[in-house]
C-alpha positions, 0 to 999 in steps of 0.5 A: 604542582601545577605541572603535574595538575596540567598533566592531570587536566589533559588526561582527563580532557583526552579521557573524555574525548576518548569516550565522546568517540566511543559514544558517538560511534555507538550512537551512529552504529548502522542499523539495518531495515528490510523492505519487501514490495508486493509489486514488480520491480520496474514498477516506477509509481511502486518506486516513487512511493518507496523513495518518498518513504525513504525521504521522509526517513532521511528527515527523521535522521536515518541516512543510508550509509551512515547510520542505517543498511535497507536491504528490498526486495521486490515481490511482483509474483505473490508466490515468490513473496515466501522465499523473499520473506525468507531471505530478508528475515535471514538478514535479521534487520532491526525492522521490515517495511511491508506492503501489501497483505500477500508480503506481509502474509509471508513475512508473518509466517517467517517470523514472530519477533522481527517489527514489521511495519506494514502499508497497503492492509486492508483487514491486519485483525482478520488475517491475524497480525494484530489482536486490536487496531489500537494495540497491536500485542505481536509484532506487526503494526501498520497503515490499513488502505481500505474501509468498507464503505468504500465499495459503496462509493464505488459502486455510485461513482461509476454509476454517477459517470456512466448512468447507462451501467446497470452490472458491475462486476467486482474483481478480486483476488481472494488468494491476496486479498481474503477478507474481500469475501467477508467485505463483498457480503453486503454489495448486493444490498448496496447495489440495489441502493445504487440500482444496479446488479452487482456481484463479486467476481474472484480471479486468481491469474491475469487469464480469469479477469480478461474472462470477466471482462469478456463476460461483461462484454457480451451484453451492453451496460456492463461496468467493472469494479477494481479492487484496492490489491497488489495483485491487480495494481500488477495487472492494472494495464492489461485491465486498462488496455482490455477495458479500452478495447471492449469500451467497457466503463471500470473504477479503480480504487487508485490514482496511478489506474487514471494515470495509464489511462483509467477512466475514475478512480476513488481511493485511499492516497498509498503515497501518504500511507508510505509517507506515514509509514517513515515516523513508525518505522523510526520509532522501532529503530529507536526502540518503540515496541510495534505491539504498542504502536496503534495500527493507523486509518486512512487519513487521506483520499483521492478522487481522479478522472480521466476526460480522455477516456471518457470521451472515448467512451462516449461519457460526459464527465458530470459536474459534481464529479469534476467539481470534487476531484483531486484531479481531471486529466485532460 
């Protein structure tokens, strides 16, 4: 009898081994996320948001290798977002991680089913991926990086530190960034507030903003206006370099402008959106709808300056602004 209970006793000890492995298999089965990048492949500041993205998933649990396959994509060009939608949908990963709109467009034409995730979205309810911030329905939710107030802030920041500014232009692309149409319908009010004579300026090719810049060039006291987009984060340092060149004052909606000689920007942290982003994407991974995940807010702002450049346009960088930025770069 006891012979036989020993034998019974290891049986049901490598039974249970047996299925332990079998469940412990399961639980570390790979999962597959796709990640496509409205922005150029060698864009080392796009990649550094991206790596911070995957560090924080990492934390979350997810390690490459392992447990989870991220198959990116980069997009710098918005018209081959399309086919790179395309491609990655085809994969059939468990979740996609999208940012900016003109991706996220063509990801939303690809597929209804698939979680998307997005960062860098100004307007998800007008271009049609959520029916409500607070519950999303479809299969899109995300990180939104603009508030209408904003314009408003830029519009007396770059006044503030460049008094002398009486026009100011305002660049955007309405082919990847539509709802500027709708956000810009206001600045003329604003503008008078601020006592200047604003106006939007739509461009859809780095040739139709160095005409604007050479348009604002021809009269003295001209300012520029950089809106929150891929398309001109692709295009930031020839805006600079142009800039610099016609000693023209611009605000950029980014950090990374200041960075590559900009001289003001104010705008929402990207870096904490894909920060942000790692927890929902974990949440779908361990089976949340992204319909019944809300769509979040800005949490997060950052005021920069660049003395450098402000010296070289002959700008005196006035104390309430330096006392209230993130950072002044010498």
């Amino acid at each position: 009898m006891n012979r036989r209970d020993t034998l019974i006793a290891f049986a049901v000890l490598a039974a249970t081994i047996q299925i332990d492995a079998v469940y412990a298999q399961a639980q570390e089965k790979i999962r597959r996320l796709a990640v496509l990048m409205g922005y150029s492949e060698d864009d080392v500041v796009a990649r550094s948001r991206l790596a911070v993205f995957r560090d924080n998933l990492a934390a979350l649990g997810w390690v490459e290798g392992r447990n989870l396959r991220i198959d990116v994509r980069f997009a710098g060009d918005v018209n081959r977002a399309p086919a790179l939608a395309r491609e990655l949908v085809a994969l059939q990963p468990d979740v996609i991680l999208s940012s900016t709109t003109g991706v996220t467009n063509a990801l939303s034409d690809e597929t209804k089913s698939i979680p998307i995730v997005f960062t860098v979205v100004a307007d998800p309810i007008g271009c049609g991926y959520v029916k409500t911030l607070s519950r999303p329905e479809g299969n899109i939710t995300g990180f939104v990086d603009l508030e209408p107030s904003l314009i408003e802030k830029w519009l007396e920041l770059l006044k503030e530190i460049a008094p002398a500014v009486n026009r100011m232009a305002v660049v955007y692309n309405p082919d990847t960034s539509p709802y500027y149409g709708n956000f810009l319908l206001p600045v003329s009010a604003v503008a008078r507030i601020v006592g200047v004579n604003a106006f939007p300026a739509p461009v859809r090719s780095e040739a139709e903003i160095q005409e604007v810049i050479d348009g604002l060039a021809r009269q003295p006291n001209g300012g520029l206006v950089v809106t929150t987009d891929g398309f001109m984060d692709a295009n930031r340092k020839s805006i600079i370099a142009a800039m610099a060149r016609h000693k023209i004052p611009a605000i950029y909606s980014s950090s990374i402008n200041i960075a590559d000689g900009g001289l003001i920007s104010y705008g929402v942290d990207i870096t904490d959106l894909f920060r942000r982003a790692a927890p929902y994407v974990d949440r779908v991974l361990r089976g949340a709808s992204a319909g019944n995940l809300p769509v979040q807010l800005p949490a997060k702002f950052e005021l920069a300056v660049n003395r450098k450049t402000a010296n070289a346009l002959g700008l005196a960088i006035p104390l309430s602004v330096r006392l209230r930025a993130d950072q002044v770069i010498e």
